[in-house]
N, C-alpha and C positions, 0 to 999 in steps of 0.2 A: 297293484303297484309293480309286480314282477312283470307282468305284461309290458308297460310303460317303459321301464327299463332297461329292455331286450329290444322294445320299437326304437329307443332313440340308441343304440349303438350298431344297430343295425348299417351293413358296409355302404359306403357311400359313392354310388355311382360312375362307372368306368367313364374316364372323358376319352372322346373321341380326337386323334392324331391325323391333320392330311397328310398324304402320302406326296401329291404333289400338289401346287394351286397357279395358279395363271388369270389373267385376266380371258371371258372368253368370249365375251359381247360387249359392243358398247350399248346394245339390245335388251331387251328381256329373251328369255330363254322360253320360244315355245314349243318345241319339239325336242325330241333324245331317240337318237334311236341308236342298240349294241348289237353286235356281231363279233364273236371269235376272242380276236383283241381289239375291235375299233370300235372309238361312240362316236358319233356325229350329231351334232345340236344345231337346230335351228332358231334364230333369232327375228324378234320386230326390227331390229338393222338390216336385214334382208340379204344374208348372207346364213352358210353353213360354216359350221366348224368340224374340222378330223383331227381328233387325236388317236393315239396309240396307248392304249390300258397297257400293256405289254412294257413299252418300253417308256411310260409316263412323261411322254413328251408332247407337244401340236404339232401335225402336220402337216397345218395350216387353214385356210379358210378359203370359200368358194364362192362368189358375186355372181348372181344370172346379167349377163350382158343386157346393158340398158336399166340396172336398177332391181329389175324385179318387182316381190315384194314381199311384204314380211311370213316368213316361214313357219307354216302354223301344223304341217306331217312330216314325218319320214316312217317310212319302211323299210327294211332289207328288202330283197326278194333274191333267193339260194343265196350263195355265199359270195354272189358277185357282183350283185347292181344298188345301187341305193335311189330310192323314188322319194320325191317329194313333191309337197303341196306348199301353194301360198295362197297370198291376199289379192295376188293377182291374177289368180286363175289358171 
């Protein structure tokens, strides 16, 4: 019984706070990739997203001329190029 008693007042679960939220595909989200302060997400809408972790804001999205196609990698590579893969090869 003492057992029982000490389980159910047991503290109850920190809930999590977003820091900031935005719409960021009209996509599914297939790709993330971090560096520094930046994430970059790739979506099935076939575009990228850049924001800034730092200063919690988008700084904007990026379309492969002609369409592309849905964004399924990214990588950094050093601290200054960002590579990606799609559906379209």
């Amino acid at each position: 019984p003492a057992a029982a008693s000490s389980a159910s007042s047991a503290a109850a679960p920190a809930a999590a706070t977003p820091l900031f939220a935005f719409k960021a595909h009209d996509g599914c989200i297939r790709a993330a990739a971090a560096a520094a302060d930046h994430l970059v997400t790739g979506s099935t809408d076939n575009t990228l997203g850049v924001y800034n972790l730092r200063k919690r804001r988008a700084h904007g999205s990026l379309l492969q001329e002609g369409g592309g196609g849905a964004v399924s990698a990214l990588s950094f590579y050093g601290g200054t190029h960002l590579l990606s893969g799609g559906g379209d090869g």
